[in-house]
C-alpha positions as CSV (number, residue, x, y, z in Angstrom):
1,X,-55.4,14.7,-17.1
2,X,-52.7,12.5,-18.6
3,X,-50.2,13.3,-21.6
4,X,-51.7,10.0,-23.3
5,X,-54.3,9.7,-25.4
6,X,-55.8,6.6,-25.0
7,X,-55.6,5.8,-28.9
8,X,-51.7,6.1,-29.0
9,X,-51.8,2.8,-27.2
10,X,-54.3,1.0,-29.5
11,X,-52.0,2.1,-32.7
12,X,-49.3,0.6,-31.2
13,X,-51.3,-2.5,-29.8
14,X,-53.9,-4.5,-30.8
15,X,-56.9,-4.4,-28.2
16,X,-56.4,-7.8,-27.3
17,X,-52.6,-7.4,-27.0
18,X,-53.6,-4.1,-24.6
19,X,-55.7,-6.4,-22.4
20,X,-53.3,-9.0,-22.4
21,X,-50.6,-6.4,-21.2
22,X,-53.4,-5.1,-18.4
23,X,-53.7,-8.1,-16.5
24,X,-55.9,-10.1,-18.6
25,X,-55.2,-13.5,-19.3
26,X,-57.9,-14.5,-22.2
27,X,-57.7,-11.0,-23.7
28,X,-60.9,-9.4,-24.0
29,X,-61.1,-6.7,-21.6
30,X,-58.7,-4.2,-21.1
31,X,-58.2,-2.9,-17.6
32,X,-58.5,0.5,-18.4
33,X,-57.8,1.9,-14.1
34,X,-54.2,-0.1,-14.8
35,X,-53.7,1.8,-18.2
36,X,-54.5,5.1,-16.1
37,X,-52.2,4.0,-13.2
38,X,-49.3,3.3,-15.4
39,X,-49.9,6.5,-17.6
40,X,-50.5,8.5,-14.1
41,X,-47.4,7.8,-13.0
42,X,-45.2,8.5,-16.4
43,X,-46.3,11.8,-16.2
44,X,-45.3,12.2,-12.4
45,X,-42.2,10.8,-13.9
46,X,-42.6,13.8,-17.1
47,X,-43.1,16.1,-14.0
48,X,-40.3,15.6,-11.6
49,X,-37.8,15.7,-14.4
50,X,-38.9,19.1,-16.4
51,X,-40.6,21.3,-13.3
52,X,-37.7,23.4,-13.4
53,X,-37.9,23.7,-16.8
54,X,-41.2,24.0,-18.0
55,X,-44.4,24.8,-16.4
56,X,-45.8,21.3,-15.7
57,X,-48.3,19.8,-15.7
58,X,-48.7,20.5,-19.4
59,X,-52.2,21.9,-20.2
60,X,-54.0,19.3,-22.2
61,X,-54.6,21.2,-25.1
62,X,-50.7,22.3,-25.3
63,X,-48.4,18.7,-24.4
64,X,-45.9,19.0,-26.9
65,X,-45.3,15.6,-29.1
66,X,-42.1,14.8,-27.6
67,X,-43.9,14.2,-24.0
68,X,-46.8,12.9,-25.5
69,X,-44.4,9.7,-26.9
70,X,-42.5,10.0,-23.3
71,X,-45.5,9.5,-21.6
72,X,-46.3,6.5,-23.9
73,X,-43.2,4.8,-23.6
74,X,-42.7,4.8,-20.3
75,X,-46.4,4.3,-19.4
76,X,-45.9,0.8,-21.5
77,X,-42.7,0.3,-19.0
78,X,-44.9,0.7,-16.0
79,X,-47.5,-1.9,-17.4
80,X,-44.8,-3.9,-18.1
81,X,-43.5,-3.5,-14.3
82,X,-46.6,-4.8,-13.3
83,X,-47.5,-7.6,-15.4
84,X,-43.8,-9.1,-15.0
85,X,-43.8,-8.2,-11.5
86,X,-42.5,-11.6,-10.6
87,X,-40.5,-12.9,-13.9
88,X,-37.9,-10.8,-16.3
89,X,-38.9,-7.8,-18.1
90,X,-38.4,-8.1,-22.0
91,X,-34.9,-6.2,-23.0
92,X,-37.1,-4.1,-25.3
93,X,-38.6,-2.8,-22.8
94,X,-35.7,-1.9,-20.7
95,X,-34.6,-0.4,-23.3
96,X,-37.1,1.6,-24.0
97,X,-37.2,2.9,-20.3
98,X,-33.1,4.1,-20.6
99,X,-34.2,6.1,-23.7
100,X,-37.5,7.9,-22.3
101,X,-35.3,8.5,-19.3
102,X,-32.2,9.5,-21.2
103,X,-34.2,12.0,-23.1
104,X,-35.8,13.2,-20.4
105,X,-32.8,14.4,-18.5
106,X,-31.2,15.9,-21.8
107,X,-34.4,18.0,-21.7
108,X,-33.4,18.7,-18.4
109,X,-30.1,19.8,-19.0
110,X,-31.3,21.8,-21.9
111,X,-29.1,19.5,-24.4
112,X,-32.9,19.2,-26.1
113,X,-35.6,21.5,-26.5
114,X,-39.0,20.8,-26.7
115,X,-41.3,22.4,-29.6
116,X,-42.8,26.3,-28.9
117,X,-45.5,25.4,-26.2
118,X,-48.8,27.7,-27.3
């Protein structure tokens, strides 16, 4: 089970763009086992930080927003990482891997809660 929903990434791309971003030149398709790596391994990421904190894995029916936008971001770092395996990495998107990280570790450390989990 991942914290994504597969429709948070097609509000903030188009499904050409997601395709594009998946490994496909012209596209059309989106590589939907790349999406699932990439999002597989945010929450791994989710995970390692806030086990001591929280009782993770989150149940699917109970991920609290703030993961939920965690896993997003850094699952579109991941994709990045692996589309621009051999070039640069867009700033944005380094950017937005220091933030999901940063945030993640002030959860950590408690400086942030997250939302009552049901």
């Amino acid at each position: 089970m991942s914290y994504l929903i597969k429709n948070d990434l097609l509000l903030e791309f188009s499904e050409s763009e997601l395709a594009v971003l998946t490994g496909e030149p012209t596209g059309k398709t989106i590589n939907w086992d790349r999406v699932e790596f990439a999002s597989l391994n945010a929450d791994k990421a989710i995970d390692t930080y806030l086990w001591n904190i929280y009782q993770v894995p989150f149940a699917e029916e109970s991920v609290p927003s703030l993961v939920r936008k965690l896993s997003l971001d850094l699952t579109v770092v991941y994709l990045h990482e692996i589309l621009y395996k051999n070039s640069e990495i867009p700033n944005a998107i380094i950017w937005r891997r220091i933030y999901a990280i940063k945030m993640l570790k002030d959860l950590r450390d408690k400086k942030i809660i997250l939302e009552e989990i049901k």
